[in-house]
Backbone as JSON Lines, residues from 0, in Angstrom:
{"i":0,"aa":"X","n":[76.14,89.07,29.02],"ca":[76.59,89.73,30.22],"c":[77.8,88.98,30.76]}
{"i":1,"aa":"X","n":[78.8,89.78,31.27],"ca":[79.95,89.27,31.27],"c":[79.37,88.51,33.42]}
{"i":2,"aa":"X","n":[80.62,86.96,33.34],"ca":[80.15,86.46,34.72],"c":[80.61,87.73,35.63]}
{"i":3,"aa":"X","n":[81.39,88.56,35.98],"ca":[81.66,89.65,36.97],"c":[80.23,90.27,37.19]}
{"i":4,"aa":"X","n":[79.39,90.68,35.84],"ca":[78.01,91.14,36.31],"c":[76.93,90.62,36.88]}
{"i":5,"aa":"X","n":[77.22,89.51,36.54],"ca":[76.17,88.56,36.98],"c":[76.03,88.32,38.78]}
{"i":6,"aa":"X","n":[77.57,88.4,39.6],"ca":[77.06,88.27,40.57],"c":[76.64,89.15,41.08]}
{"i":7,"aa":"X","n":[76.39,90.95,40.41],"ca":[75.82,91.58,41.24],"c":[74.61,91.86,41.05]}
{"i":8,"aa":"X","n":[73.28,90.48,40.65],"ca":[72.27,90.26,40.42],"c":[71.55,89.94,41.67]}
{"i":9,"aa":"X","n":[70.62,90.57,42.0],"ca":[69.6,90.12,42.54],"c":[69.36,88.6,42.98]}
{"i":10,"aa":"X","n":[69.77,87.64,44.01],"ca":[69.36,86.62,44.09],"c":[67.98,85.86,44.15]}
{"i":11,"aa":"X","n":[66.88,86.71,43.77],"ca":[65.88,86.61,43.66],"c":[64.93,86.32,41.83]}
{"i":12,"aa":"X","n":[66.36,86.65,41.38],"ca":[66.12,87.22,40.09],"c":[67.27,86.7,38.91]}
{"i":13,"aa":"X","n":[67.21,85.75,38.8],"ca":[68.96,85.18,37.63],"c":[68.19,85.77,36.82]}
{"i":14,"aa":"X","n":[67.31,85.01,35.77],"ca":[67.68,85.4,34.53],"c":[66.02,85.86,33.92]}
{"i":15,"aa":"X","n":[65.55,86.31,33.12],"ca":[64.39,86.31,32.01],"c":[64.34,85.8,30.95]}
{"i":16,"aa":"X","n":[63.26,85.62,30.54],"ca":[62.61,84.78,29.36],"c":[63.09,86.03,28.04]}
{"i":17,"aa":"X","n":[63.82,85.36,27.09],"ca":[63.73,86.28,25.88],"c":[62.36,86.38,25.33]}
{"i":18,"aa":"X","n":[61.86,86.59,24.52],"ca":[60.34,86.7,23.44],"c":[60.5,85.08,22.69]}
{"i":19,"aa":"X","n":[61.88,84.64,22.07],"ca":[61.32,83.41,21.92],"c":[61.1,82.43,22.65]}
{"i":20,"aa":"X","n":[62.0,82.59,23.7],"ca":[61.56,81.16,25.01],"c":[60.21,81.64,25.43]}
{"i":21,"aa":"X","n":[59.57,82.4,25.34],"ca":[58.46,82.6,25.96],"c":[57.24,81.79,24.8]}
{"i":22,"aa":"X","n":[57.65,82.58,23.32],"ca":[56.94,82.33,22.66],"c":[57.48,80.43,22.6]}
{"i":23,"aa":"X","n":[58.48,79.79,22.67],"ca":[58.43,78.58,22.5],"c":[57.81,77.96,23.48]}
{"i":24,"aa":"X","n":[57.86,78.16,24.56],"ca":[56.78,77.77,25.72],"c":[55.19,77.82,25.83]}
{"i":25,"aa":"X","n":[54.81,78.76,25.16],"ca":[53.41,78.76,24.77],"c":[52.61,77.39,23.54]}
{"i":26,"aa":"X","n":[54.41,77.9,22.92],"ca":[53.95,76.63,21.66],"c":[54.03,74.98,22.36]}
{"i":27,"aa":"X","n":[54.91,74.78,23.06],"ca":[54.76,73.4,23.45],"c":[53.46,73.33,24.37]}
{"i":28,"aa":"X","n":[53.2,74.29,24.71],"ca":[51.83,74.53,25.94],"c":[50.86,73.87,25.11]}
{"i":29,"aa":"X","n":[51.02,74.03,23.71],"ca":[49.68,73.71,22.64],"c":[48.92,75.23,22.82]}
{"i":30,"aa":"X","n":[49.03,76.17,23.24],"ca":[48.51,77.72,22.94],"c":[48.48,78.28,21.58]}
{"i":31,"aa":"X","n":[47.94,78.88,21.24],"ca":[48.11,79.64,20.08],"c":[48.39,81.14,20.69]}
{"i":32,"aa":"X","n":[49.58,81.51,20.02],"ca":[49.21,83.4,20.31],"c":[48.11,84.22,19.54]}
{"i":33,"aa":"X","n":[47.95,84.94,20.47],"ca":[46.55,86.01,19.81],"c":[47.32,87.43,19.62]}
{"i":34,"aa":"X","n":[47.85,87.75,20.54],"ca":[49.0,88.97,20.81],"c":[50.02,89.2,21.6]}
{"i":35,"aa":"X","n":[51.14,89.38,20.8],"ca":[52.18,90.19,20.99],"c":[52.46,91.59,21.48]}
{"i":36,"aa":"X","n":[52.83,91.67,22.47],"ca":[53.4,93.42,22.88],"c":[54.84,93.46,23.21]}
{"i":37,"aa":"X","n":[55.35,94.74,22.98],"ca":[56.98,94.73,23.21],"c":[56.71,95.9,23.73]}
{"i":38,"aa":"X","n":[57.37,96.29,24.78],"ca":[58.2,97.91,25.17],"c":[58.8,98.07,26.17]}
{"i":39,"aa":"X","n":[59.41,99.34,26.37],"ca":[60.69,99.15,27.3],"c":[60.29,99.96,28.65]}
{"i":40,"aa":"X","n":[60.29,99.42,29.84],"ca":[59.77,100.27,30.66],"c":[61.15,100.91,31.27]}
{"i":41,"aa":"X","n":[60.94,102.57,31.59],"ca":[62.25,103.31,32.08],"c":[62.12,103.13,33.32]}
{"i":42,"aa":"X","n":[63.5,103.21,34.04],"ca":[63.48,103.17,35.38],"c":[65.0,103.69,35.46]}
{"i":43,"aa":"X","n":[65.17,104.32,36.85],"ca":[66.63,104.8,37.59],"c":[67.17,103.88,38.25]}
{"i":44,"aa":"X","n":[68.56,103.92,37.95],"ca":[69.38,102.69,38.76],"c":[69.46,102.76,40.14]}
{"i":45,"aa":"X","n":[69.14,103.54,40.74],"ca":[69.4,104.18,41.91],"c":[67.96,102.95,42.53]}
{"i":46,"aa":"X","n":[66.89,103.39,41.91],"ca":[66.02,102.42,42.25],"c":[66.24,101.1,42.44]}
{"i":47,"aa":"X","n":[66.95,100.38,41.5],"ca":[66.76,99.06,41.74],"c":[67.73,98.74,42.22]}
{"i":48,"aa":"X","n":[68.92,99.19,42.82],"ca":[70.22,99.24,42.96],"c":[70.14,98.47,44.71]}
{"i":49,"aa":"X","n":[70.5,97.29,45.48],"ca":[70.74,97.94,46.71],"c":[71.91,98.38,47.04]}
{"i":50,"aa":"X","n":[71.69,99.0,48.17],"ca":[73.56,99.55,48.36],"c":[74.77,99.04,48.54]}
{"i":51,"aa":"X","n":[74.8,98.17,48.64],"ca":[75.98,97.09,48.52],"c":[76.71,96.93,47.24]}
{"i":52,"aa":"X","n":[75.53,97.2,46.09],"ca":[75.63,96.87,45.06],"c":[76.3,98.57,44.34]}
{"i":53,"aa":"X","n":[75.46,99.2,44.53],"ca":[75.59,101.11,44.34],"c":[76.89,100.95,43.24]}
{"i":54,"aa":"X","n":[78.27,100.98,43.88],"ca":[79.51,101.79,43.53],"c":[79.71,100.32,41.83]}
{"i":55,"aa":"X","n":[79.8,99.23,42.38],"ca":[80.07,98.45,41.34],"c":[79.34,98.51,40.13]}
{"i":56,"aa":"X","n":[77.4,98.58,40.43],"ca":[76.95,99.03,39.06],"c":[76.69,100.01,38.28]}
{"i":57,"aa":"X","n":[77.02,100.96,39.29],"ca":[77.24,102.58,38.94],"c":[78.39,102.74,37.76]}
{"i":58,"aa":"X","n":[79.47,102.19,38.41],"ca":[80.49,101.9,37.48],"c":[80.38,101.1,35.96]}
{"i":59,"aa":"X","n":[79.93,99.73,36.15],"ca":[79.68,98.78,35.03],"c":[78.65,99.87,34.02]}
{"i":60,"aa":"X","n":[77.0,100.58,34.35],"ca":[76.35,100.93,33.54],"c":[77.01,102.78,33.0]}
{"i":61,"aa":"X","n":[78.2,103.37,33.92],"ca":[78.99,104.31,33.42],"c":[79.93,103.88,32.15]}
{"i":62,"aa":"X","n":[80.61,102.79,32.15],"ca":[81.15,102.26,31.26],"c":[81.0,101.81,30.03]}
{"i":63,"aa":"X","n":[79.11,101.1,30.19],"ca":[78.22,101.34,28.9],"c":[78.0,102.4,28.45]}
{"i":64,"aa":"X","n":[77.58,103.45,29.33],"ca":[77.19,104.77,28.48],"c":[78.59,105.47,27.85]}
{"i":65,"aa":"X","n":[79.77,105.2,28.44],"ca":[80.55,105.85,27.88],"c":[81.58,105.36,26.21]}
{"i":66,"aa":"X","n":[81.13,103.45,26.69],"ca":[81.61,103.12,25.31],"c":[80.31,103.22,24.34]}
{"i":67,"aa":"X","n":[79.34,103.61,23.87],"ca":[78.21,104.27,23.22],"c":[77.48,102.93,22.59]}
{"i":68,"aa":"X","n":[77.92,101.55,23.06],"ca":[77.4,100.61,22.3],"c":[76.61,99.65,22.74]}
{"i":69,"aa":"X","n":[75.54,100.06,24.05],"ca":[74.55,99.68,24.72],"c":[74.87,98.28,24.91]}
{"i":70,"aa":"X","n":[75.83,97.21,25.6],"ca":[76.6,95.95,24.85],"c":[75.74,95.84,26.25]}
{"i":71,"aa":"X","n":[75.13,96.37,27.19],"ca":[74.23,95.31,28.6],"c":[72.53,95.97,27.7]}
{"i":72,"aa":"X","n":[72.87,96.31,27.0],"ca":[71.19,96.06,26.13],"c":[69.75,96.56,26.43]}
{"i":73,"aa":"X","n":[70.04,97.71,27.3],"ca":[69.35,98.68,28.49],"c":[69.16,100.11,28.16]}
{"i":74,"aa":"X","n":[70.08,100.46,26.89],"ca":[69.49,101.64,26.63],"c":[69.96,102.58,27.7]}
{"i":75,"aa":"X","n":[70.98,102.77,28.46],"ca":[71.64,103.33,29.34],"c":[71.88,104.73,28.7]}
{"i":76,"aa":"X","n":[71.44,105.77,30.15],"ca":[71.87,107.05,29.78],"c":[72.1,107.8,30.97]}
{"i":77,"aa":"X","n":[72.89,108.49,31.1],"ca":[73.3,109.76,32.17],"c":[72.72,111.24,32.42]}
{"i":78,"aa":"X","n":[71.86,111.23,33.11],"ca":[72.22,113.11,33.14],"c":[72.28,113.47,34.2]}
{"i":79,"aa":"X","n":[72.12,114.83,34.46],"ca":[72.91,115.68,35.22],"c":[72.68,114.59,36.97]}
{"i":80,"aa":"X","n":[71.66,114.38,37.17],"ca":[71.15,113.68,38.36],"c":[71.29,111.86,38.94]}
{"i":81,"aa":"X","n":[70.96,111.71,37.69],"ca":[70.74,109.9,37.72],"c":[71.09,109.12,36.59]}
{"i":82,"aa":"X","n":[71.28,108.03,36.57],"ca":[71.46,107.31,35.4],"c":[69.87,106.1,35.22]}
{"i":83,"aa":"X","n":[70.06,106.65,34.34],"ca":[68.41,105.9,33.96],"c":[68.88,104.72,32.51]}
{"i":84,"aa":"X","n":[67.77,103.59,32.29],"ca":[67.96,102.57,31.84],"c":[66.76,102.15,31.21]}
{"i":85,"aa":"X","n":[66.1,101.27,30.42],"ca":[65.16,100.55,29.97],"c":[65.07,99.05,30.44]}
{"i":86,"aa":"X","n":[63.97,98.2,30.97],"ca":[64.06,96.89,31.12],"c":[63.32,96.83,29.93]}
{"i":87,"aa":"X","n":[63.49,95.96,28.95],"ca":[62.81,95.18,27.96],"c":[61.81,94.68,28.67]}
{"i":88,"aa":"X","n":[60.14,94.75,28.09],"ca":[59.14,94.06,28.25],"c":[58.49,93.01,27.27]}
{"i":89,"aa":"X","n":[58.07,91.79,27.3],"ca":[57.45,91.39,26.01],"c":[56.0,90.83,27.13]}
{"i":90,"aa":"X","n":[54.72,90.86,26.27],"ca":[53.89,90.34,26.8],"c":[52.53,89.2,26.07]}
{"i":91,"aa":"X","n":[53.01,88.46,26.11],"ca":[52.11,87.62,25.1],"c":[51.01,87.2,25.73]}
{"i":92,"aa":"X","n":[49.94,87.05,24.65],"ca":[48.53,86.91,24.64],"c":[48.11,85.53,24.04]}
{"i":93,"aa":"X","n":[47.8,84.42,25.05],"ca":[47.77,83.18,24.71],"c":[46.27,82.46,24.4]}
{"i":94,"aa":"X","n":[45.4,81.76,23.55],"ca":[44.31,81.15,23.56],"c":[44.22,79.7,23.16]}
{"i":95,"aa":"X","n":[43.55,79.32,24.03],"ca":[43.67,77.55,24.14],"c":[42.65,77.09,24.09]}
{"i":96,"aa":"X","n":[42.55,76.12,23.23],"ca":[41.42,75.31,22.36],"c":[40.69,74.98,23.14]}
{"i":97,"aa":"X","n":[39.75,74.72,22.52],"ca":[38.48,74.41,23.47],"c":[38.27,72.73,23.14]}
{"i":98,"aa":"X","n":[38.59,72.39,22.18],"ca":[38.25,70.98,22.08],"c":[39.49,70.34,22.9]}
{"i":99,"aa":"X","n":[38.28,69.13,23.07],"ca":[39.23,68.33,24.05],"c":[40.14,67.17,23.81]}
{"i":100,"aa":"X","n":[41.44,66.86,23.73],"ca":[42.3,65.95,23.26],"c":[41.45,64.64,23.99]}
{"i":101,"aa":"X","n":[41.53,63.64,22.71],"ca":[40.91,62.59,22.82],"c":[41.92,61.77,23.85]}
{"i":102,"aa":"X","n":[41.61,60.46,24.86],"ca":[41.79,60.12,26.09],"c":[42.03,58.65,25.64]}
{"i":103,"aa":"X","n":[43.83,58.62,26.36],"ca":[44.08,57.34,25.39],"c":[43.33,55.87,26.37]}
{"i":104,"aa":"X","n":[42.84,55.01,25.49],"ca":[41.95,54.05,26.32],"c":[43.09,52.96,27.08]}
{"i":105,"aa":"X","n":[42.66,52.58,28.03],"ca":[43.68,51.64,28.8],"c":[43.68,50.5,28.38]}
């Protein structure tokens, strides 16, 4: 994402975990995964948009749909009403040993 988009992010909200930082985080956790899920939940920009924000990302996600090469990675589309989008979901399923790491003696 280019820095111009970035400041019209949510200050509540910089960035997300890809699937491997997530999955590498589990692994240093000492977790094992049990399951993996991926999917994309739809939503309208209009929704997550506040208005301050409206005209600038209206523009930026018009510009994706019109160069056809999804390059903000959202799955961006137009119709007659709204412009609608995908957030990537991943959701991992973690299980942690039951035995207990031995306790180093003083």
């Amino acid at each position: 994402m280019r820095q111009s988009d970035r400041t019209l992010r949510d200050p509540s909200h910089t960035s997300a975990l890809t699937l491997h930082q997530l999955q590498s985080l589990g692994t240093k956790a000492g977790l094992s995964p049990v399951m993996t899920h991926q999917y994309r939940l739809e939503s309208r920009l209009q929704d997550q948009v506040a208005p301050e924000n409206w005209c600038a990302l209206k523009a930026m996600f018009a510009e994706d749909i019109a160069g056809g090469q999804d390059r903000l990675g959202m799955g961006a589309w137009e119709d007659a009403e709204r412009i609608h989008f995908y957030f990537p979901v991943s959701i991992v399923v973690w299980s942690k040993s039951m035995q207990e790491e031995p306790r180093a003696r003083s």
